[in-house]
N, C-alpha and C positions, 0 to 999 in steps of 0.2 A: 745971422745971415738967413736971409729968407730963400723957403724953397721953390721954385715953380711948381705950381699944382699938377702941371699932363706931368712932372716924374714921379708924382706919387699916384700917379692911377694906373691902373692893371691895365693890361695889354691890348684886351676888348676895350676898354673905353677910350685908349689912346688911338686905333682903328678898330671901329664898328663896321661892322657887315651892315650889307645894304637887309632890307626888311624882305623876308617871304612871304609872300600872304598865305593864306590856309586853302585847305578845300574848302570846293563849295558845302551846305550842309546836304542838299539832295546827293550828290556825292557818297560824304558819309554815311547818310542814314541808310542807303543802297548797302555800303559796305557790311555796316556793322548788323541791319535787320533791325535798326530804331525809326521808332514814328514821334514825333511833336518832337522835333527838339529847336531847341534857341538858340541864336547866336549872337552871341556878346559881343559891343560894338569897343573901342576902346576904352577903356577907361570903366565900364560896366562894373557894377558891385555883382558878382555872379550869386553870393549872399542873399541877395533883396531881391534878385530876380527868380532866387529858388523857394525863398519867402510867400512870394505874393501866387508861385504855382502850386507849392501846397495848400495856400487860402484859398483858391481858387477850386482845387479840387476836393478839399474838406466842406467848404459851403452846397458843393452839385449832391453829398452823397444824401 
């Protein structure tokens, strides 16, 4: 006897909340006291993107 898949999913994936989006980053940086920061778009490798900012600042020194 086959099951239906929505009764083996957890409660969140059976109802999802709608999406919040974030603060802006000028926002945050005001908040926190940070300057250069990046913001990751979906899907972003935050990995590769913290990769290529220390290349970037190893190469200026």
């Amino acid at each position: 006897m086959a099951v239906p898949a929505l009764d083996l999913a957890t409660p969140a994936v059976r109802r999802p909340s709608p999406h919040v989006p974030g603060k802006p980053i000028g926002g945050l940086e005001r908040k926190y006291g940070a300057k250069g920061s990046i913001k990751l778009g979906n899907g972003s490798d935050g990995l590769l993107v913290m990769i290529a900012g220390v290349r970037e600042i190893l190469q200026g020194c």
